[in-house]
C-alpha positions as CSV (number, residue, x, y, z in Angstrom):
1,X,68.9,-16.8,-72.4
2,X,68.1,-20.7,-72.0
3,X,64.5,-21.3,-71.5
4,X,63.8,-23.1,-68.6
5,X,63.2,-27.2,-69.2
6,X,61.5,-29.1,-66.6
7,X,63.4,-32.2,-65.7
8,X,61.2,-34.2,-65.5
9,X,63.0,-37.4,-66.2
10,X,65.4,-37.5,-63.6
11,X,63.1,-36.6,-61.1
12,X,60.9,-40.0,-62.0
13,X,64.4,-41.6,-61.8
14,X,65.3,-40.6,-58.5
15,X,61.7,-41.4,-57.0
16,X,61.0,-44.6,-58.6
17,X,64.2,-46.1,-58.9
18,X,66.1,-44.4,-56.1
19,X,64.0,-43.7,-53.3
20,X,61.3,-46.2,-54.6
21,X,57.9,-44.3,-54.4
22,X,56.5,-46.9,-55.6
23,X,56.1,-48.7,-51.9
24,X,54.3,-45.2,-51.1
25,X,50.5,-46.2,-50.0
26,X,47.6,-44.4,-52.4
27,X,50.6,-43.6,-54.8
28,X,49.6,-44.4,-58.7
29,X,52.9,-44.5,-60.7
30,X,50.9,-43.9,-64.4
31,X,49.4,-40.8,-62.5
32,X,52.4,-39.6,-60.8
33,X,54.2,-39.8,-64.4
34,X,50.5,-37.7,-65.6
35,X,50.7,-35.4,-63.4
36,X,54.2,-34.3,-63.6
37,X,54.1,-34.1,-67.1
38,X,51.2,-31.6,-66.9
39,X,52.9,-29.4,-64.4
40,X,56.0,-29.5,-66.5
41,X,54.1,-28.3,-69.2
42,X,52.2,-25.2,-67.7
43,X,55.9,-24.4,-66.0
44,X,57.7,-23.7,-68.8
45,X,54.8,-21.8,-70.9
46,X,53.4,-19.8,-67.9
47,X,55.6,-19.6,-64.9
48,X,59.1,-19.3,-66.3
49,X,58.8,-16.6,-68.5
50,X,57.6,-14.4,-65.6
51,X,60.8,-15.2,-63.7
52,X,63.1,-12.5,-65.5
53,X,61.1,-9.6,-65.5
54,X,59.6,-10.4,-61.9
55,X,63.5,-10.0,-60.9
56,X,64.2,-7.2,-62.5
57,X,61.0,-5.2,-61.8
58,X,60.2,-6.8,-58.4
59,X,57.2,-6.0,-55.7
60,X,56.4,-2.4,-54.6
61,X,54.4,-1.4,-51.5
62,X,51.3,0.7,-52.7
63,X,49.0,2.3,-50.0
64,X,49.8,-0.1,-47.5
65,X,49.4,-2.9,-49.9
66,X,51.3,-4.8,-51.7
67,X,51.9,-5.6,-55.5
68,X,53.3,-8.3,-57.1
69,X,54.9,-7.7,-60.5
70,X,52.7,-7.5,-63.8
71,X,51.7,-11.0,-65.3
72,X,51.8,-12.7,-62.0
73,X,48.2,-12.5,-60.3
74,X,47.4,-13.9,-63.9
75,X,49.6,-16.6,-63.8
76,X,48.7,-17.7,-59.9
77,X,44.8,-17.6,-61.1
78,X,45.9,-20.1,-63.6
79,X,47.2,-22.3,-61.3
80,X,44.6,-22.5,-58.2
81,X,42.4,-22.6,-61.4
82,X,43.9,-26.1,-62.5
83,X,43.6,-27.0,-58.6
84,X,47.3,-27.2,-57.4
85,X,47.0,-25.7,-54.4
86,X,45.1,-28.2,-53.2
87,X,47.2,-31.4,-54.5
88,X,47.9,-32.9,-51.2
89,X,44.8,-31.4,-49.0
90,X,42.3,-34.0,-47.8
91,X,39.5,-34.3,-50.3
92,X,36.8,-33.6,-47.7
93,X,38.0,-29.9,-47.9
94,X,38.3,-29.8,-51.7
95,X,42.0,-31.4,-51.8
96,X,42.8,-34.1,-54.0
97,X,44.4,-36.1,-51.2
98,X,47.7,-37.3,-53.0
99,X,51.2,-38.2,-51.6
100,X,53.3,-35.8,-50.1
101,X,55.9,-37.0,-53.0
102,X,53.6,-35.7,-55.9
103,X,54.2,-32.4,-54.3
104,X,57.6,-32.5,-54.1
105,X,58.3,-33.7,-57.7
106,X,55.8,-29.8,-58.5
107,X,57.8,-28.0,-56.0
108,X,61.1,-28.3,-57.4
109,X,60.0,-27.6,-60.9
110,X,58.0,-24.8,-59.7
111,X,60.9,-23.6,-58.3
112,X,62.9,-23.9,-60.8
113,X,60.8,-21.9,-63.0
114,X,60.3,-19.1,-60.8
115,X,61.6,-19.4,-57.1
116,X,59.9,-16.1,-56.4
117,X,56.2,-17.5,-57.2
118,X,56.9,-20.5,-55.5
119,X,58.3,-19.0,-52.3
120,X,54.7,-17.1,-52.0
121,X,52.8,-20.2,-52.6
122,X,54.8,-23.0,-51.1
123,X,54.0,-22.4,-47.7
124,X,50.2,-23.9,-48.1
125,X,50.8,-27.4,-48.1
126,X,52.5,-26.9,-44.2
127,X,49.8,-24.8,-43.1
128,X,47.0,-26.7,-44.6
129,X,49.0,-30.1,-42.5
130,X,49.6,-28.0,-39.4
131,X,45.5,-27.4,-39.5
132,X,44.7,-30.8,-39.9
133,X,47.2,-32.0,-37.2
134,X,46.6,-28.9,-34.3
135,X,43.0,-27.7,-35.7
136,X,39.5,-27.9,-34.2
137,X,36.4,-28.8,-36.6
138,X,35.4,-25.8,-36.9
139,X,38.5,-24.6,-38.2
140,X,39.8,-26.6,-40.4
141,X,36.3,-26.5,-42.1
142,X,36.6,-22.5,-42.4
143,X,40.5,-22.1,-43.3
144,X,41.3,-25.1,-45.4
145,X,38.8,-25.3,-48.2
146,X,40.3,-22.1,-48.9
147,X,43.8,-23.2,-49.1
148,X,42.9,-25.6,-51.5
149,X,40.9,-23.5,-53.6
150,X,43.7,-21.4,-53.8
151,X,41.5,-18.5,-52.5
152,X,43.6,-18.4,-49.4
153,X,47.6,-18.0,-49.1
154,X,49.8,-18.6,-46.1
155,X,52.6,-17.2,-44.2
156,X,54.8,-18.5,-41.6
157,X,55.1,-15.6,-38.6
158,X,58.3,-16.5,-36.3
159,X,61.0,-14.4,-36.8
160,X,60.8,-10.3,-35.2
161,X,63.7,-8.3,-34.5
162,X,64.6,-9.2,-30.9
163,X,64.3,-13.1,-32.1
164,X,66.0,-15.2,-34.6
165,X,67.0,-18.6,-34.7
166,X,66.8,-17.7,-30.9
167,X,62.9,-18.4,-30.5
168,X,62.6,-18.0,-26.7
169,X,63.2,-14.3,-27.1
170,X,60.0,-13.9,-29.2
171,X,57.8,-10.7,-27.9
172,X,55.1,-10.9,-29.2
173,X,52.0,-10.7,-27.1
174,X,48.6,-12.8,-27.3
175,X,45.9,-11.8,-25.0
176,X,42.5,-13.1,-24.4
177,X,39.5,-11.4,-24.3
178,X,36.2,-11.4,-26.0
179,X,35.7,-14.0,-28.6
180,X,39.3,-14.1,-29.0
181,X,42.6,-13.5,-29.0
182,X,44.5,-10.2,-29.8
183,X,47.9,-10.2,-31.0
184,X,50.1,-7.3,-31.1
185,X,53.9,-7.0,-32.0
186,X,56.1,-6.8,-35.2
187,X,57.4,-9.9,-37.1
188,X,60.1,-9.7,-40.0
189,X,61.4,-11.6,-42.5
190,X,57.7,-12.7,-43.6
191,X,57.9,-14.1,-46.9
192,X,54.5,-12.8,-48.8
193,X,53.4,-11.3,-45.7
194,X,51.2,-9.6,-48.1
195,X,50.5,-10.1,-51.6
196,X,47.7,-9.3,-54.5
197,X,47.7,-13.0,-56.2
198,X,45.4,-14.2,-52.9
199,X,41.6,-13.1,-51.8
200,X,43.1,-13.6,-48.2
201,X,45.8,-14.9,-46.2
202,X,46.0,-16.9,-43.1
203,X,49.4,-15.8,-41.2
204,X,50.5,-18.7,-38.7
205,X,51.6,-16.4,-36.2
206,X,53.9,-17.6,-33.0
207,X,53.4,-15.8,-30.1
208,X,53.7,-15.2,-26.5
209,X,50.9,-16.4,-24.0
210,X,53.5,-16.8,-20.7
211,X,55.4,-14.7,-18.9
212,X,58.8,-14.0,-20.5
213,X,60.7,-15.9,-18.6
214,X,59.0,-19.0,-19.5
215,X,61.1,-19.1,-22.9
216,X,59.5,-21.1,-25.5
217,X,57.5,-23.1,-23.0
218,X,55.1,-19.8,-23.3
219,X,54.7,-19.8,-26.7
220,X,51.7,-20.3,-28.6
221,X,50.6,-20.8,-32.5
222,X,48.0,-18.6,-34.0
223,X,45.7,-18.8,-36.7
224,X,44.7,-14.9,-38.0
225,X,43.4,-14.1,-41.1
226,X,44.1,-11.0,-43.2
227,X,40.6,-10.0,-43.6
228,X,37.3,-11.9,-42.0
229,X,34.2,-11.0,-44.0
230,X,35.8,-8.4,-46.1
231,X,37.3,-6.4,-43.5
232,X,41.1,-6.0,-42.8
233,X,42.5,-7.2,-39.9
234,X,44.9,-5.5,-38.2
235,X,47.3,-6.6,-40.1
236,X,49.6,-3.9,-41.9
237,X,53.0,-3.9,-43.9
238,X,55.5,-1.6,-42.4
239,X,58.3,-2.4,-45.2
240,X,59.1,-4.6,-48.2
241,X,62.5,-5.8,-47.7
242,X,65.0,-4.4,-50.3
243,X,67.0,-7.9,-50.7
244,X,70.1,-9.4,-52.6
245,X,67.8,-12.0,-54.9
246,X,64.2,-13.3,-55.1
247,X,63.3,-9.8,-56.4
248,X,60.1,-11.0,-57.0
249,X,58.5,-12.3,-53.8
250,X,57.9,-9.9,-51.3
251,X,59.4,-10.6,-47.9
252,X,57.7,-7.9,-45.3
253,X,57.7,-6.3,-41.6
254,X,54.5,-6.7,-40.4
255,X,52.6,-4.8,-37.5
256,X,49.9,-6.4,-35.2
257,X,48.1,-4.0,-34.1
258,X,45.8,-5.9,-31.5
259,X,44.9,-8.5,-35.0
260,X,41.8,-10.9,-34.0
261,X,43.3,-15.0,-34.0
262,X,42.5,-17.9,-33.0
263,X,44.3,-20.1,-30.7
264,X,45.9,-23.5,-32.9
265,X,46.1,-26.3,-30.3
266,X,47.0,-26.0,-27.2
267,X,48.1,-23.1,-25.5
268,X,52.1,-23.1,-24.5
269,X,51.9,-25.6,-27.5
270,X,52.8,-23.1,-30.2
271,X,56.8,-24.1,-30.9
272,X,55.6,-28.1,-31.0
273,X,52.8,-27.0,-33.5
274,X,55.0,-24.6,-35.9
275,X,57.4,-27.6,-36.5
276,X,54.8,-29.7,-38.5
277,X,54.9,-26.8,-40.4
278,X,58.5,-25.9,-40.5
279,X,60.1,-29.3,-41.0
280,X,57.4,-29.6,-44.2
281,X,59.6,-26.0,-44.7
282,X,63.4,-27.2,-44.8
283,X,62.5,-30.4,-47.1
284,X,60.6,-27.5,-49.5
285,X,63.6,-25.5,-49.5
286,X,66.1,-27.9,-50.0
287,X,64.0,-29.2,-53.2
288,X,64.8,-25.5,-53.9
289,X,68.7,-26.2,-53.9
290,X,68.3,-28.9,-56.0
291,X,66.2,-26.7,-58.4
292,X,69.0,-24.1,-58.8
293,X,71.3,-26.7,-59.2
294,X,70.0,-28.5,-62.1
295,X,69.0,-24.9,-63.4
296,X,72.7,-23.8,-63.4
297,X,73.7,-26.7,-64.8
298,X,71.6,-26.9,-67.8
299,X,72.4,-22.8,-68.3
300,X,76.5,-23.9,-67.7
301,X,76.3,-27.1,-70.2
302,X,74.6,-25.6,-72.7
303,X,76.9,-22.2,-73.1
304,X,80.0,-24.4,-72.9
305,X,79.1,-26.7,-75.5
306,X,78.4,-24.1,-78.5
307,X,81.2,-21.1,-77.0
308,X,84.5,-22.0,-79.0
309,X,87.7,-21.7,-76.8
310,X,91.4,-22.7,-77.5
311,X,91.8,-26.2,-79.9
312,X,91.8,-29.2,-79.1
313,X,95.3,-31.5,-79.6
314,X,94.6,-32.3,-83.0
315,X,94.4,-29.0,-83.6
316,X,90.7,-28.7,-84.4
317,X,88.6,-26.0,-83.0
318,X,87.6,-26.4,-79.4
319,X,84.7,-25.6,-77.6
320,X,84.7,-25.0,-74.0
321,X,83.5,-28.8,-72.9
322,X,86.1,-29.9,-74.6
323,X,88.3,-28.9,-71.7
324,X,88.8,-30.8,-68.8
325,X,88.4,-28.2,-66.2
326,X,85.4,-27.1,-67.4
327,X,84.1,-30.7,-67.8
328,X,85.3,-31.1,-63.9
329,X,82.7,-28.0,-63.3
330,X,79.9,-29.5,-65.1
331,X,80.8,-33.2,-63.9
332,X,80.2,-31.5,-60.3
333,X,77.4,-29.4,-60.6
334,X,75.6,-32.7,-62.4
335,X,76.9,-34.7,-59.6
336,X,75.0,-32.6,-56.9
337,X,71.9,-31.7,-58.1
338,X,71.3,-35.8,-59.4
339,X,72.6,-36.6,-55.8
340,X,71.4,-33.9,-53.9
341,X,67.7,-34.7,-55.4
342,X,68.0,-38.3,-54.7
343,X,68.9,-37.8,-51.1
344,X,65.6,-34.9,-50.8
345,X,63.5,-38.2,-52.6
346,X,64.8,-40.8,-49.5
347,X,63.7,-38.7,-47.2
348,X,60.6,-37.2,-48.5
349,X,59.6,-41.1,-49.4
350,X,60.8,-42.3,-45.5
351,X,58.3,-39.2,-44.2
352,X,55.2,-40.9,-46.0
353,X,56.0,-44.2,-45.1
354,X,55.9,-43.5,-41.6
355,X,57.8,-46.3,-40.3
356,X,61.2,-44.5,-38.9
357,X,60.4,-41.1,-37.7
358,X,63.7,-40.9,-36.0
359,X,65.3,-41.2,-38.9
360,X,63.4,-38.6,-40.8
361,X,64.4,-36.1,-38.3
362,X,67.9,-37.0,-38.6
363,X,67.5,-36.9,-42.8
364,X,65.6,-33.6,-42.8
365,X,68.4,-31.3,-41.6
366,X,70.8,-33.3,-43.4
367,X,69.3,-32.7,-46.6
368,X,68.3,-29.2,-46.2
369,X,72.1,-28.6,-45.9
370,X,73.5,-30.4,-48.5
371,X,71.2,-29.5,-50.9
372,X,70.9,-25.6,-50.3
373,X,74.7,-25.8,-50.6
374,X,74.7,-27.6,-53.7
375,X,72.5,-25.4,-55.3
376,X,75.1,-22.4,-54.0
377,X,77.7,-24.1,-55.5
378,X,76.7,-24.9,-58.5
379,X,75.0,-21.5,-59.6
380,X,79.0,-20.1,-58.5
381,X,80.0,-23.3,-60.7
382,X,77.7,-22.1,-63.1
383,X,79.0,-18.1,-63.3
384,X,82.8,-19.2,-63.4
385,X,81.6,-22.0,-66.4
386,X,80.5,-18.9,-68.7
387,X,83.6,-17.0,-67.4
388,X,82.8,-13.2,-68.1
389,X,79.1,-13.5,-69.6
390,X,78.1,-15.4,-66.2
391,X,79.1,-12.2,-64.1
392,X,76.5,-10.5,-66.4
393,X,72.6,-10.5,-66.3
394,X,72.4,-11.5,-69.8
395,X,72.8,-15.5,-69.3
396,X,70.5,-15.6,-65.6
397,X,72.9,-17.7,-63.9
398,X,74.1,-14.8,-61.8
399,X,70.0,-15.0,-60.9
400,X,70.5,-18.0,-59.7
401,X,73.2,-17.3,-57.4
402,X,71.1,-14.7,-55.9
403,X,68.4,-16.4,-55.5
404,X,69.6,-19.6,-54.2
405,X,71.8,-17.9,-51.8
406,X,69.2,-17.5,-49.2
407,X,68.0,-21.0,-48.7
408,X,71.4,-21.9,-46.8
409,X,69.6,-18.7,-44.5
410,X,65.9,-19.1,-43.9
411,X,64.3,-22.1,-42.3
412,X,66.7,-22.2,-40.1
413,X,70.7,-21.2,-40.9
414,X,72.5,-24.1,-41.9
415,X,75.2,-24.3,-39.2
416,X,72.4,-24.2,-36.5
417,X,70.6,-27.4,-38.0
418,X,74.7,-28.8,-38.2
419,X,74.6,-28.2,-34.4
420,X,71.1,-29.9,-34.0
421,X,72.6,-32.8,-35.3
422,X,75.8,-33.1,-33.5
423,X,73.6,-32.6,-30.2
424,X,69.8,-33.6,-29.9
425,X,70.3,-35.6,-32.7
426,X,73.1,-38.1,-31.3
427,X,71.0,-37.5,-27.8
428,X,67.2,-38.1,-28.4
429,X,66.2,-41.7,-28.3
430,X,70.1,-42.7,-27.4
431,X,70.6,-41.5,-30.6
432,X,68.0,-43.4,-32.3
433,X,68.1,-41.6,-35.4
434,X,71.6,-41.7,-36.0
435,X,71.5,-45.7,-35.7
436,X,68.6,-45.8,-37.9
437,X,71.0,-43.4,-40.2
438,X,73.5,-45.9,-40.4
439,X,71.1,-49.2,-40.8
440,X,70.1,-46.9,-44.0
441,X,73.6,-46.3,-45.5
442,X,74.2,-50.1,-45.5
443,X,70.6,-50.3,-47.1
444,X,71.9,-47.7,-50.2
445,X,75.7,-49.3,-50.3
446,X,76.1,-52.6,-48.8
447,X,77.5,-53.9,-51.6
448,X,80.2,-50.9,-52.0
449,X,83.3,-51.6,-50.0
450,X,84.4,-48.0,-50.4
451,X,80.9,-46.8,-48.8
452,X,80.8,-49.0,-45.7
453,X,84.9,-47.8,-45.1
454,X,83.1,-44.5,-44.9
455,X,80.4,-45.6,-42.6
456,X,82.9,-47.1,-40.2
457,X,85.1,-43.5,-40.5
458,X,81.6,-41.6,-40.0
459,X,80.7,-44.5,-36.9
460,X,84.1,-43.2,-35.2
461,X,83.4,-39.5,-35.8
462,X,80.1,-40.1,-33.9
463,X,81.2,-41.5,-30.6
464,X,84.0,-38.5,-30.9
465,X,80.8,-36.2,-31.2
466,X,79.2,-38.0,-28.3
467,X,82.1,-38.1,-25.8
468,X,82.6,-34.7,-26.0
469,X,82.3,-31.9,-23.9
470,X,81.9,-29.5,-26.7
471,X,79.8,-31.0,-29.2
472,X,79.5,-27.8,-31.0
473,X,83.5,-27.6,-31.9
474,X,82.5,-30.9,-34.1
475,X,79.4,-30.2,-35.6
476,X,80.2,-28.6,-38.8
477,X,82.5,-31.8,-39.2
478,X,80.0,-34.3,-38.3
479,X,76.9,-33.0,-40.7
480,X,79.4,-32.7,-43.5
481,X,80.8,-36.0,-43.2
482,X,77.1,-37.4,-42.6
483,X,76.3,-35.6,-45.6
484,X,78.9,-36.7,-48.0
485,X,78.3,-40.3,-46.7
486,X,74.6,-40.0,-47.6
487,X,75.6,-38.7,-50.8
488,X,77.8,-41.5,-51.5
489,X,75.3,-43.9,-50.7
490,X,73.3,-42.3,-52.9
491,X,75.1,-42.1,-55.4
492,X,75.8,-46.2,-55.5
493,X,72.2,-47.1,-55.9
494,X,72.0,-44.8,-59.0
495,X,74.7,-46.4,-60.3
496,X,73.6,-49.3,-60.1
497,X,70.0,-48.3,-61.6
498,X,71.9,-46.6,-64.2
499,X,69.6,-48.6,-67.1
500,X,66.9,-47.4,-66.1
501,X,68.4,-43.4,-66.7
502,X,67.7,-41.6,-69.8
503,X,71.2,-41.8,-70.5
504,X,72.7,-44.9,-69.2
505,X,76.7,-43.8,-70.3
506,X,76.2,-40.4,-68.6
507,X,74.9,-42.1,-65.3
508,X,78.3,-44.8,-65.5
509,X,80.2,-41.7,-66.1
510,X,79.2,-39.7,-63.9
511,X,79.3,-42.2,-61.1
512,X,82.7,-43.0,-61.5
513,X,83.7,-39.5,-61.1
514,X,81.6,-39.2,-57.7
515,X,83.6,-42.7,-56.7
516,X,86.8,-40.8,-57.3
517,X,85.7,-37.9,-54.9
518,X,85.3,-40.3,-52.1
519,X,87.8,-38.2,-49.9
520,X,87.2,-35.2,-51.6
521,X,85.2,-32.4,-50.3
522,X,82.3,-31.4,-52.3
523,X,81.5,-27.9,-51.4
């Protein structure tokens, strides 16, 4: 087994010199570098060794409660203990109030290490922003010093069995009465719907206020604790889901059984709300991708180099690099997850600047997309790389595959965030974000002749998309082509960056094989 190894140098590459984080406002570059560094560190020694046996032994549902496996209540203590939870919360609620790109440079090494531990924790940074944004005084002064502490947990509560990616069928009912609300109804899919690592747990619940036949218009978001002054809400775990990967974090069906909540913003508000929080979400969970893809990678390159195979034409013995279809598989999965990161970086950089909302809207699905399916492909990459002993547990990469199989699934499936672009995203603004798309592109590539024939072939797919009368017939098309140009793009400013990459022949090298791809499909 490879032990996991932070990479932290290309992700300072691909925020400084890519996506320039440096323009970032409050952003300290020595710090960022500190920081990073430190995370790294308590990664690899604390967090990744729990990943293995978390997967195999996995969460079990005791008295109505749920318990994560052995060694990682220990490890979370260790980390709301060094103040992580809190590295992006205001500092007037015991956050340390940095960038949003801090965060994401820790996310994707935490997943990395452990995916499971990250999925429970990762939702507190959305929550704690969704608070700030929809939150009354008096709230965000009860729930968010305790999501920085680390003494509080989230959970995001849309998803029930009548209602998918379909939110205006959501049932469940919020009535007022009393001091409050009450909320009753069953929601699935919730990722650490309950968990031992946290005192409490604020579930961001979305439910129904109007009549049913207002759709989502009669939604609202919810704030309701798991317990308030040591007594449980009611709150309760019908089942732990028994699921393909992420072994380790327990995703539940929860009951509410007339629960106490509090109204967050305003009522028939609750969709508009819970996207601050998902769209936070989809940019975590493509950071994911990109996480499985560097992790397969590093698990592919390092087998290949030491397992001998065949000779080489001299005759000398051969090792399984030395062949060029297994260098084509590494070449690739490389490719993506350097690419893939770069284009997460752009985008998470653009959202703290501020300055181009459409186009952040029109990057966000885009990335979450791409990268998911990166880090797909490159854990299959991965498994095929180590032939025989990557269909086996013994190497982890099969892990991987597992595990990074969902994020094409949650946070919304990636073909209907294909069809949000090929619809409301060529219609909103008169298509505001796709122009501001483009006007990026030329920013990345300008100086690439092959990149701007691609924008103009990507230019005439879009009016296609727009004078249809079935959009949706096009979709898949359109995101993958908007995709591949982004990735292009990308790809040309780290090319020509490449001295500032800790290995400036690998960065040529690996360029000129993502130039050769240009009309090559990546996935």
């Amino acid at each position: 087994m490879l032990p996991f190894k932070a990479p932290v140098d290309d992700i300072l590459f691909s925020l400084l010199r890519v996506a320039r984080a440096s323009r970032v406002e409050g952003l300290d570059v020595e710090l960022l570098r500190e920081i990073i560094g430190h995370f790294a560190s308590f990664a690899e020694e604390v967090i990744a060794p729990l990943d293995e046996p978390g997967d195999r032994q996995g969460c079990r549902l005791e008295n109505g409660r749920v318990r994560m496996p052995y060694g990682f209540r220990e490890a979370y203590a260790d980390y709301a203990a060094q103040g992580w939870p809190g590295l992006t919360l205001a500092e007037t609620h015991g956050g340390q109030a940095l960038p949003g790109v801090v965060l994401a440079a820790i996310s994707e090494i935490f997943s990395g290490a452990c995916h499971s531990l990250q999925m429970v924790t990762g939702l507190v940074p959305g929550a704690a922003r969704t608070i700030e944004r929809f939150g009354t005084e008096a709230q965000k002064a009860r729930y968010l010093p305790a999501l920085a502490s680390g003494a509080c947990l989230s959970t995001m509560c849309l998803t029930e069995p009548g209602a998918g990616s379909d939110l205006s069928m959501v049932r469940t009912r919020a009535i007022k009465g009393g001091k409050g609300w009450k909320l009753s109804g069953e929601k699935i899919f919730i990722s650490g719907g309950d968990q031992d690592l946290s005192d409490d747990i604020l579930h961001l619940v979305l439910a129904r206020t109007g009549a049913p036949e207002d759709g989502v218009k009669g939604l609202s978001l919810f704030l309701c604790p798991s317990q308030s002054d040591g007594v449980r809400n009611a709150v309760s775990v019908i089942r732990i889901e028994d699921k393909m990967g992420l072994h380790a974090s327990p995703t539940c069906q929860l009951l509410y059984d007339s629960a106490e909540a509090e109204l967050l913003g305003g009522e028939g508000e609750g969709l508009h709300a819970m996207f601050t929080m998902m769209n936070h979400a989809r940019l975590d969970v493509a950071l994911q991708g990109v996480a499985h893809a560097s992790r397969a990678h590093d698990i592919a390159s390092a087998y290949a180099a030491e397992r001998r195979q065949g000779r080489k034409p001299d005759g000398a013995p051969a090792v399984l690099s030395d062949h060029a279809d297994i260098r084509r598989m590494l070449d690739t999965q490389r490719s993506l997850a350097l690419g893939a990161r770069a284009m997460c970086h752009i985008a998470l950089v653009e959202l703290e600047l501020g300055g181009r909302p459409q186009l952040i809207e029109f990057l966000t699905p885009l990335c979450k997309v791409f990268a998911t399916e990166a880090g797909m492909r490159s854990a299959d990459l991965g498994i095929q790389v180590l032939g025989g002993y990557g269909y086996l547990h013994e190497y982890r990469v099969e892990q991987t595959f597992r595990d990074a199989r969902i994020t094409a699934i949650y946070e919304g499936a990636n073909g209907i965030h294909e069809l949000g672009l090929a619809t409301r995203g060529l219609s909103v603004h008169k298509g505001a974000g796709a122009d501001a798309f483009g006007n990026l592109i030329t920013e990345l590539a300008e100086d690439a002749p092959d990149v701007m024939g691609q924008l103009e072939a990507w230019r005439a797919l879009r009016a296609q998309v727009v004078a249809s009368d079935q959009p949706a017939e096009l979709a898949h098309e359109f995101a993958q082509a908007s995709a591949q140009l982004f990735f292009r793009a990308v790809w040309n400013r780290m090319a020509t960056g490449r001295s500032d990459f800790a290995d400036a022949a690998e960065m040529a090298r690996l360029s000129g094989f993502v130039a050769r791809k240009l009309k090559g499909s990546w996935f």
